[in-house]
C-alpha positions in Angstrom: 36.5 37.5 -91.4 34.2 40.3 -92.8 31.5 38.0 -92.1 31.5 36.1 -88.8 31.3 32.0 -89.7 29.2 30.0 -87.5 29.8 27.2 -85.8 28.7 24.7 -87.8 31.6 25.7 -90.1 33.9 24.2 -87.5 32.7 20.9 -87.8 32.7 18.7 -90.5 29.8 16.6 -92.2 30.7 13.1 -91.3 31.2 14.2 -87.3 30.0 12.3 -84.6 28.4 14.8 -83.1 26.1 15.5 -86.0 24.6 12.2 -85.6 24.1 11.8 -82.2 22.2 15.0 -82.7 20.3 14.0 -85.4 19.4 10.9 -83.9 18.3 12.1 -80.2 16.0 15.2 -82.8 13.9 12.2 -83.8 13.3 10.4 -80.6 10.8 10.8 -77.9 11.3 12.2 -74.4 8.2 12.9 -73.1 8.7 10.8 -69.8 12.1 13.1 -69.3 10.0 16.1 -69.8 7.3 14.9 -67.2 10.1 15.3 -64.9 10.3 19.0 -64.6 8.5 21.3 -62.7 6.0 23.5 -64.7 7.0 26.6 -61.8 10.2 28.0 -60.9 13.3 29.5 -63.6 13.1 28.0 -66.7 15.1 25.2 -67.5 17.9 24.1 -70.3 15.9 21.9 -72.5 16.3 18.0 -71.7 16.7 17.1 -75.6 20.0 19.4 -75.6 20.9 17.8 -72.2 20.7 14.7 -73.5 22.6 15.6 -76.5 25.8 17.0 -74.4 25.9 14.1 -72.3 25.6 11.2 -74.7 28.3 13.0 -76.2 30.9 13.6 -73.4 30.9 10.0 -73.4 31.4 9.5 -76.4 34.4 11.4 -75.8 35.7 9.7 -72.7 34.8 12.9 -70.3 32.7 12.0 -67.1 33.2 14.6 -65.2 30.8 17.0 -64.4 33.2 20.2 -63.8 34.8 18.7 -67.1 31.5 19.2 -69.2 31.4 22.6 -67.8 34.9 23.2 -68.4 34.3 21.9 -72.4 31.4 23.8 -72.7 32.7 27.0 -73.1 35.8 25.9 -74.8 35.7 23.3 -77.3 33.8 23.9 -80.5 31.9 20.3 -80.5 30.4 20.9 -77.1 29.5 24.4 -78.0 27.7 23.9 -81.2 25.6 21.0 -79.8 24.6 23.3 -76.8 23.8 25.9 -78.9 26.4 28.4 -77.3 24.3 27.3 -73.3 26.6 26.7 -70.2 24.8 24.7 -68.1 27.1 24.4 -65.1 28.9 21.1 -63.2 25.6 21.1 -60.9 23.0 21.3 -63.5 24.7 18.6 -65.3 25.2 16.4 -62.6 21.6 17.1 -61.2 20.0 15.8 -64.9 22.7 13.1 -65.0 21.7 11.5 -61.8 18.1 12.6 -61.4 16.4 13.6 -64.7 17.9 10.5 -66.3 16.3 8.4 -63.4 14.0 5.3 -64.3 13.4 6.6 -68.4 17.0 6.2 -70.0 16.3 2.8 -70.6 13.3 3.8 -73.0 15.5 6.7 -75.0 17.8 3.6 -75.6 15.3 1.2 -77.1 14.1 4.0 -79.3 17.4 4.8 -80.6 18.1 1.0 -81.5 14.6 0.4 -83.1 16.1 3.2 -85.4 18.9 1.2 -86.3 16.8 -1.8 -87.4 14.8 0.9 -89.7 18.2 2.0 -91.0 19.4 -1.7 -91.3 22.4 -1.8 -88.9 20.7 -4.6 -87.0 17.8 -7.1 -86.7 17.5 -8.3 -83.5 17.1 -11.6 -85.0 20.2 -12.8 -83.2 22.0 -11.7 -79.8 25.1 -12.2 -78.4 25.3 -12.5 -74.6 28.1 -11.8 -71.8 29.1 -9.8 -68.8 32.0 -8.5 -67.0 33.2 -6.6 -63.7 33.1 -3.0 -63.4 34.2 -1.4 -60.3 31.9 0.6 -58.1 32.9 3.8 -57.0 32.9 2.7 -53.6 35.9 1.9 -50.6 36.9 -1.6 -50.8 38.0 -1.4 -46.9 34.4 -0.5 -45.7 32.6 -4.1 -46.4 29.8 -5.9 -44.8 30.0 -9.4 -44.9 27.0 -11.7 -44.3 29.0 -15.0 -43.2 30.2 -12.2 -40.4 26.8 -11.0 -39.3 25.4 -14.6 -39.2 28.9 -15.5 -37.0 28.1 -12.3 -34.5 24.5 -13.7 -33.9 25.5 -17.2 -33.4 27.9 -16.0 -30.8 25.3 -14.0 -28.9 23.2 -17.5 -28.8 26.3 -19.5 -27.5 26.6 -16.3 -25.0 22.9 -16.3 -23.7 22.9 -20.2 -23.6 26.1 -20.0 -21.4 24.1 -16.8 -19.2 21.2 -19.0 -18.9 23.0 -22.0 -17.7 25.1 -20.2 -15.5 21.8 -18.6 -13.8 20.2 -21.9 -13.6 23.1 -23.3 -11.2 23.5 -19.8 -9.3 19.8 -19.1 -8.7 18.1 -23.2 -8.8 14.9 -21.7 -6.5 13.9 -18.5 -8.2 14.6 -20.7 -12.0 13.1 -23.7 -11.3 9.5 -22.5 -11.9 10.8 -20.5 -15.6 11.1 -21.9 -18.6 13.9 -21.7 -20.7 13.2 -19.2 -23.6 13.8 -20.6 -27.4 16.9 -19.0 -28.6 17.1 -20.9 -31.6 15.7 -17.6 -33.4 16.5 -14.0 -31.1 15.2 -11.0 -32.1 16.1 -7.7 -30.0 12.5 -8.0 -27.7 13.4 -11.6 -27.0 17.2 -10.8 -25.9 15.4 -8.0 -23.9 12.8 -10.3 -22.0 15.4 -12.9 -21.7 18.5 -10.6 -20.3 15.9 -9.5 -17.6 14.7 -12.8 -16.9 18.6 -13.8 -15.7 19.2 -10.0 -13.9 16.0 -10.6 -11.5 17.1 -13.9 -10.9 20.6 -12.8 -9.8 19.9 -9.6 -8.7 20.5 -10.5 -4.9 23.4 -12.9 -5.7 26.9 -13.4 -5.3 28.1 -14.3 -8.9 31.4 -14.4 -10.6 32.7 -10.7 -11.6 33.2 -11.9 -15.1 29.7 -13.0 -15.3 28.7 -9.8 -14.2 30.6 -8.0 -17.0 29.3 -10.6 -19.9 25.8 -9.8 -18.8 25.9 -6.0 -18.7 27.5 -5.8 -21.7 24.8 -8.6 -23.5 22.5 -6.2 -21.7 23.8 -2.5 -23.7 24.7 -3.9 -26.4 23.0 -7.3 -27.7 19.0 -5.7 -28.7 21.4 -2.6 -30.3 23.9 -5.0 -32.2 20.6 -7.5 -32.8 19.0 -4.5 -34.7 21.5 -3.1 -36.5 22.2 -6.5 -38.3 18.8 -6.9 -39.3 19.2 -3.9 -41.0 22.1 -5.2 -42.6 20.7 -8.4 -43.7 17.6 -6.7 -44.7 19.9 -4.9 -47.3 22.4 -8.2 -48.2 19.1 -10.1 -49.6 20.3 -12.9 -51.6 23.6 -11.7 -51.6 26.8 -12.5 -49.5 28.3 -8.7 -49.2 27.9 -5.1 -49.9 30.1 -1.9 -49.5 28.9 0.8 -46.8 29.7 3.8 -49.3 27.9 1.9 -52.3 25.2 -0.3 -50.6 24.2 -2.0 -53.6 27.8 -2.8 -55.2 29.0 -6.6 -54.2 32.9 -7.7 -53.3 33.4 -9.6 -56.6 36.9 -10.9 -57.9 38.2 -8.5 -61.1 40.3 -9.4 -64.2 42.8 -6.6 -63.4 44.2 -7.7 -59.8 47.4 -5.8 -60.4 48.4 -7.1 -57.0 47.3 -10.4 -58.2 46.1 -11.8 -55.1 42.9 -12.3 -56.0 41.6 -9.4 -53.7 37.5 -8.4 -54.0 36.7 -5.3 -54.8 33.3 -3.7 -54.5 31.3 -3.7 -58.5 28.6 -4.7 -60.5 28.4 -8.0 -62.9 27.9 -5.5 -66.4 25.7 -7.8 -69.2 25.9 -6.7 -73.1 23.5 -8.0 -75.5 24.7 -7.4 -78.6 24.7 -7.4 -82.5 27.2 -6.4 -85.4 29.0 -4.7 -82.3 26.0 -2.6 -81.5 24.7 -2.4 -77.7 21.2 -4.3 -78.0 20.8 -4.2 -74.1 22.4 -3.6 -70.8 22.0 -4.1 -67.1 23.9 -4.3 -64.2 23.6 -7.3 -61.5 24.7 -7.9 -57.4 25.6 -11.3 -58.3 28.9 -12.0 -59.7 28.1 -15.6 -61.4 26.7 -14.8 -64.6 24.0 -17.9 -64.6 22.2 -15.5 -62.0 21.4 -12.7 -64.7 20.8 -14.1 -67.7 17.1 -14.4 -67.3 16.2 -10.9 -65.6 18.5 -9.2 -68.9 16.5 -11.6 -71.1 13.3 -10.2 -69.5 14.1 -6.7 -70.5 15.0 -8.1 -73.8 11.6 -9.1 -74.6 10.3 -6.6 -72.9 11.8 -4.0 -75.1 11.3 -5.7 -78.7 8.9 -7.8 -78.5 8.6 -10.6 -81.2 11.7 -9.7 -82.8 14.4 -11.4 -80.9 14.6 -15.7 -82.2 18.1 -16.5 -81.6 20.2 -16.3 -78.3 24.1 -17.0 -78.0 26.3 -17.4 -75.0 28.9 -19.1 -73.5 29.0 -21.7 -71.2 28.9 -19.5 -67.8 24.9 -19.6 -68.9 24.5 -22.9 -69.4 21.8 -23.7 -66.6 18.6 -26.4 -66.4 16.7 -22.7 -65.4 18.4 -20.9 -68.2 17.6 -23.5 -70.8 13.9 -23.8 -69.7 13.8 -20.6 -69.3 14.5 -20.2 -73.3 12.4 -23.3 -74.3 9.6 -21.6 -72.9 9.7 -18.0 -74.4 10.6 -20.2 -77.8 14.0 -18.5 -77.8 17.1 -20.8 -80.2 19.6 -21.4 -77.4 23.1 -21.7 -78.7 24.0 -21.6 -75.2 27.4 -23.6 -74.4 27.1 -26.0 -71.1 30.1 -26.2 -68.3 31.6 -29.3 -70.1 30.4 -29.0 -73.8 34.3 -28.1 -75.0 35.5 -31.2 -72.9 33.1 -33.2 -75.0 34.8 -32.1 -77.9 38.4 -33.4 -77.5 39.1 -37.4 -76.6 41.1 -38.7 -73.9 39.9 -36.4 -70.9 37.6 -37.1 -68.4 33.8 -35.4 -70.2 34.4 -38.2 -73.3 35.2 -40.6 -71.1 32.9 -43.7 -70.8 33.0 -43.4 -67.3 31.5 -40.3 -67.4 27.5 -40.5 -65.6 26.6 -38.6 -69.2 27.8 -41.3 -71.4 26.8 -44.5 -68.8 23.6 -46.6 -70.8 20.1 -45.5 -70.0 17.2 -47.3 -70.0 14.3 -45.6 -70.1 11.7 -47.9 -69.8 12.9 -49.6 -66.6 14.7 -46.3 -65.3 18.0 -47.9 -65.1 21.5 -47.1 -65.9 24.2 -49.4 -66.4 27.9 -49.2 -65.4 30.8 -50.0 -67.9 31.0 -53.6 -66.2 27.1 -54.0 -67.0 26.0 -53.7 -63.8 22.7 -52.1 -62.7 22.2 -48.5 -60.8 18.6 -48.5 -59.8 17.1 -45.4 -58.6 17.1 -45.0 -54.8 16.0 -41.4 -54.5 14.6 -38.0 -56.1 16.1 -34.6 -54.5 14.2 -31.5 -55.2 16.7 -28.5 -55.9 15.4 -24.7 -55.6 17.1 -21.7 -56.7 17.0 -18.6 -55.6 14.8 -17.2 -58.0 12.3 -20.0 -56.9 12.9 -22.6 -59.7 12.7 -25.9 -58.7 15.0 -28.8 -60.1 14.6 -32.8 -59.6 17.8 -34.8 -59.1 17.6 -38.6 -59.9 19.9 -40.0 -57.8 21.0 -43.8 -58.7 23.4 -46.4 -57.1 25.2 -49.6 -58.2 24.9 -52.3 -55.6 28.2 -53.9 -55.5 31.2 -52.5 -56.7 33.8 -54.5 -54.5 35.9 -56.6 -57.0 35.1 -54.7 -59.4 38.8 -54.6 -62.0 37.3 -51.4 -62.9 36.8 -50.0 -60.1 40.3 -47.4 -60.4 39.0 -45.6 -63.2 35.1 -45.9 -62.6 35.1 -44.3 -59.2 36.9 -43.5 -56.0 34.8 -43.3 -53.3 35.0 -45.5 -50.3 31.4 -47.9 -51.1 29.6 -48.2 -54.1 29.4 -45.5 -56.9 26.4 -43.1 -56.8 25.6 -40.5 -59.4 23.2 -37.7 -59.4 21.4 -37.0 -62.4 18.5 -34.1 -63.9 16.7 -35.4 -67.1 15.6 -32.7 -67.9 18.8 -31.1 -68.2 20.3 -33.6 -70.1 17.9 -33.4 -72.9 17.8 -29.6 -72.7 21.7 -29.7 -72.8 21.6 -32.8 -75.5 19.3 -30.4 -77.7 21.7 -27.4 -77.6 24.9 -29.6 -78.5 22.9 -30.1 -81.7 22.2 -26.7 -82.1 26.2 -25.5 -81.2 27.9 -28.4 -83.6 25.6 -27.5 -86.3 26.5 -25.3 -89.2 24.4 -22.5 -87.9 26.0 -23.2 -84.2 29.4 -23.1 -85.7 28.7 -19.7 -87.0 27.5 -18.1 -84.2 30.2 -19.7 -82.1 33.0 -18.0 -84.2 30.7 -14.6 -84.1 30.0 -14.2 -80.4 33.6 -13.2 -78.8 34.2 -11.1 -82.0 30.8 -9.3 -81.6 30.2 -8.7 -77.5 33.5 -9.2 -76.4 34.7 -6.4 -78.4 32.1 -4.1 -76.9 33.3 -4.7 -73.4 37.1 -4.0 -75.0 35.4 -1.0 -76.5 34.3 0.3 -73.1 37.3 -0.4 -71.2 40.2 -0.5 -73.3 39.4 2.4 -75.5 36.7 4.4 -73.4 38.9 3.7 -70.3 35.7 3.3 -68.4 36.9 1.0 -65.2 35.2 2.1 -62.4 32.2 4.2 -62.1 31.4 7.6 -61.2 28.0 7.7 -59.6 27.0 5.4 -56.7 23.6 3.4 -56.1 22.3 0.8 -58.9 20.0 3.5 -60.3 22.7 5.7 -61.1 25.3 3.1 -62.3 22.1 2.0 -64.6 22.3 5.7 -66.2 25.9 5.9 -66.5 26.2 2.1 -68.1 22.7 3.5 -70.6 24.9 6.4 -71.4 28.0 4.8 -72.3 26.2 2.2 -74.7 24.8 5.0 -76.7 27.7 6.5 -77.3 29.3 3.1 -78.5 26.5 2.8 -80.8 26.0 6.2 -82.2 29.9 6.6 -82.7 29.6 3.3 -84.3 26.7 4.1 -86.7 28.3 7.3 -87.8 31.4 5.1 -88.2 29.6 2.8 -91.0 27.8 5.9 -92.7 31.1 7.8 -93.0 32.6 4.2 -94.4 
C-alpha cells in the first residue's frame, strides 16, 4: 500500500456500473440542465445525478436516506459519484423535481443506442400491463358512485322541502314556480333554500322539517361544492385515494387476504423487445383496452418510422384498438376476447350458433339462422367511447322463432332471437386471426409472454418493486423511467459480459 490504489481498482471491467456510466456520458441532457438556476451555490452535476440514481435501482435501493447512507460506504456508489455526498434531500429533490417532464427523453436516447449497438430494432413490440400499488392509504377512498348517490339524495330532499312548503304555505307559493332541480349547483340550492324559509318563515311547521331545512341550509351549497371538486378530479374515472389523488382502487394479483379487496395503483404498460424496456407509462384505468392507444402514441412519438409490428394479448383486442393500428399502418397480432375459444371445438365460440359463424349476406344485409331462417336488420346503435370514438352496432332479428326444434341451443330468451353486430370489427378481427394463425403469428404468439412478461417478473419478483415510493402520476412516471433503465442497462451489460 506504498501507493494508494484508486477506486476504479475496486471494480471490475465487466461491472454494471461501468456501463450505465458509460452509457448516460454519451447522452444528452440539456433539458435537465435547463432546469437549474444559473444563481445561488453550485450544484452536483445532473449527469452524475443521474448516474447514482439509475444505479440505486439497479440495485434494488429506493430510498433516499439509503443512497446517502451507500454513498459514503459502498465502493460502487462512491466511484460513480466521484467520492460527492449529495445528501437524502438533494437526492430526493432531483429525483422528484429535476427528473420532472424530461426522463422520458434520457430514456429514448438510451434505447436508440441500443438499436446502433444491435440489441434491438424496434421492428417488433411486445405489449402488456400490470398493477403496481400506489403509495397511498387504501382506507381514504373517494368513490364516484357515492358522490353521485349524496347529490341525488339532496334532490329527493329539496323535492320533499318543496312539497312540504307548497301544502304549508299554498298563498305565499302559489304565485312561484317551482325551480328545476334536475341539475343543482350550490347558487341554485342557495336561491331555492331561501325561497322555502321566506315562505315559512311565519309558520307553524313540523320540528323535523325545521331540522331537515337548516341543515340543507349549512350544509347542502358546502357539501354541493366540495363534490364538484371531487368529480372535477375523478374525470373519467370511478375512484381516487385522498393521499395519492391520481392512483385508482384497482383489484391486484397478490390479494393475500384473497378477498378481492382494491387497493389504490396505477395500470403499469411495458413495450418491449429481446427483454429490453422499449416504452413505459402508467394509466388511471385498470382495463388495459383503455391504454393501449395513448402508450402507442408515445411509441411513435419517440421512434418514428421504425416501429411495423405490434403484439398483444387479447385484453387489447378492441374495434378502436384495431382501427386505431390500421390507420398508423401498424401489423396487429393483437388476440381478440374469444380468438382461443375459436381454436378448440365443442365450446360455445366454434359453435354454429355462435352470431360469428351465422351466414351473411352481404348484398341483401341479411343473416340466416341455423334453421334458414332470415334476421333482417331492424336497427343501427351508435356506440362512443370515452376517448370520443364512435362505433355502429347492426342490430338484426329473426321473426319467428316459436316452434322452432332448435330453439334450446340457438337461444334462450323469452321472444325471438336478436343479435348485435359491428362490421367493422369483424373484418378487423377476421384480418388479425389471419395474421395470429400464420407462421409469423405463431411466432410472435410463443415470443410475447417470454419477452414482456418476464420484464414485469424482472421488476417485481427480482427488483421487489411492489408499491411505489413517490406519490402523484408525475412522480410515479419518474420512478417507473428509472426502474426501466436499470432493467435495460443491467441487461445490456449482461449480453456484453456473455
Amino acid at each position: 500500500m506504498l501507493f494508494p490504489p484508486s477506486l476504479s481498482d475496486f471494480i471490475p471491467p465487466d461491472h454494471p456500473v461501468r456501463t450505465i456510466s458509460c452509457v448516460i456520458d454519451g447522452i444528452q441532457i440539456d433539458n435537465i440542465i435547463a432546469k437549474y438556476s444559473n444563481t445561488g451555490a453550485k450544484a452536483y452535476h445532473p449527469k452524475m445525478m443521474l448516474k447514482l440514481l439509475v444505479y440505486v435501482y439497479l440495485c434494488n435501493l429506493y430510498s433516499s436516506r439509503k443512497i446517502e447512507q451507500a454513498a459514503s460506504e459502498n465502493v460502487h456508489f462512491m466511484w460513480i459519484s466521484g467520492m460527492q455526498k449529495p445528501d437524502h434531500n438533494t437526492i430526493a429533490r432531483f429525483r422528484s423535481s429535476r427528473l420532472e417532464g424530461v426522463l422520458k427523453e434520457v430514456f429514448s436516447q438510451v434505447e436508440l443506442l441500443l438499436v446502433e449497438s444491435g440489441h434491438i430494432d424496434l421492428q417488433t413490440i411486445y405489449v402488456d400491463g400490470t398493477k403496481i400499488e400506489a403509495n397511498a392509504n387504501k382506507f381514504s377512498f373517494v368513490w364516484g358512485k357515492a358522490i353521485q348517490k349524496n347529490i341525488a339524495r339532496m334532490k329527493e330532499r329539496l323535492n320533499e322541502l318543496w312539497h312540504y312548503t307548497e301544502l304549508v304555505a299554498k298563498e305565499d307559493m302559489a304565485n312561484v314556480s317551482k325551480p328545476d332541480l334536475t341539475d343543482i349547483d350550490p347558487e341554485k340550492v342557495e336561491q331555492t333554500i331561501s325561497t322555502i324559509n321566506g315562505a315559512l318563515k311565519d309558520k307553524q311547521i313540523d320540528k323535523k322539517k325545521r331540522q331537515q331545512l337548516n341543515y340543507a341550509k349549512n350544509n347542502y351549497p358546502g357539501n354541493l361544492r366540495k363534490n364538484e371538486e371531487k368529480l372535477e378530479k375523478l374525470g373519467e374515472r370511478n375512484s381516487y385515494s385522498k393521499t395519492d389523488e391520481d392512483a385508482t382502487f384497482m383489484r391486484m394479483k397478490d390479494d393475500y387476504m384473497k378477498n378481492g379487496q382494491l387497493k389504490p395503483g396505477y395500470n403499469l404498460q411495458f413495450s418491449t423487445q429481446n427483454q429490453f424496456v422499449i416504452n413505459y407509462s402508467n394509466h388511471h384505468n385498470p382495463t388495459d383496452t383503455k391504454t393501449f392507444i395513448p402508450h402507442l402514441e408515445q411509441i411513435l412519438e419517440m421512434y418514428p418510422d421504425k416501429v411495423n409490428n405490434v403484439c398483444a394479448d387479447s385484453g387489447y383486442g378492441s374495434e378502436e384498438n384495431y382501427d386505431f393500428l390500421e390507420t398508423k399502418g401498424l401489423t396487429p397480432f393483437v388476440k381478440y376476447n374469444y380468438f382461443h375459444k375459436e381454436q378448440k371445438k365443442g365450446n360455445e365460440a366454434y359453435s354454429e350458433f355462435h352470431p360469428n359463424n351465422l351466414y351473411y349476406d352481404a348484398n341483401t344485409d341479411v343473416y340466416y339462422c341455423p334453421m334458414g331462417q332470415p334476421m333482417k336488420l331492424q336497427y343501427i346503435r351508435t356506440e362512443k367511447s370515452d376517448a370520443g370514438y364512435e362505433k355502429k352496432v347492426h342490430v338484426y332479428q329473426a321473426h319467428n322463432c316459436k316452434g322452432c326444434p332448435l330453439r334450446g341451443s340457438c337461444h334462450k330468451a323469452k321472444g325471438n332471437r336478436t343479435i348485435q353486430v359491428s362490421h367493422k370489427l369483424n373484418k378487423l378481427r377476421n384480418k388479425a386471426r389471419e395474421l395470429l394463425t400464420s407462421e409469423e403469428g405463431l411466432k410472435h404468439r410463443s415470443q410475447r409472454p417470454v419477452d414482456v412478461e418476464a420484464a414485469f417478473g424482472n421488476l417485481k419478483q427480482n427488483k421487489g418493486f411492489k408499491r411505489f415510493l413517490l406519490r402523484g402520476h408525475e412522480k410515479v412516471e419518474i420512478e417507473t423511467g428509472l426502474l426501466a433503465l436499470a432493467i435495460n442497462l443491467k441487461k445490456m451489460n449482461a449480453i456484453k459480459v456473455a
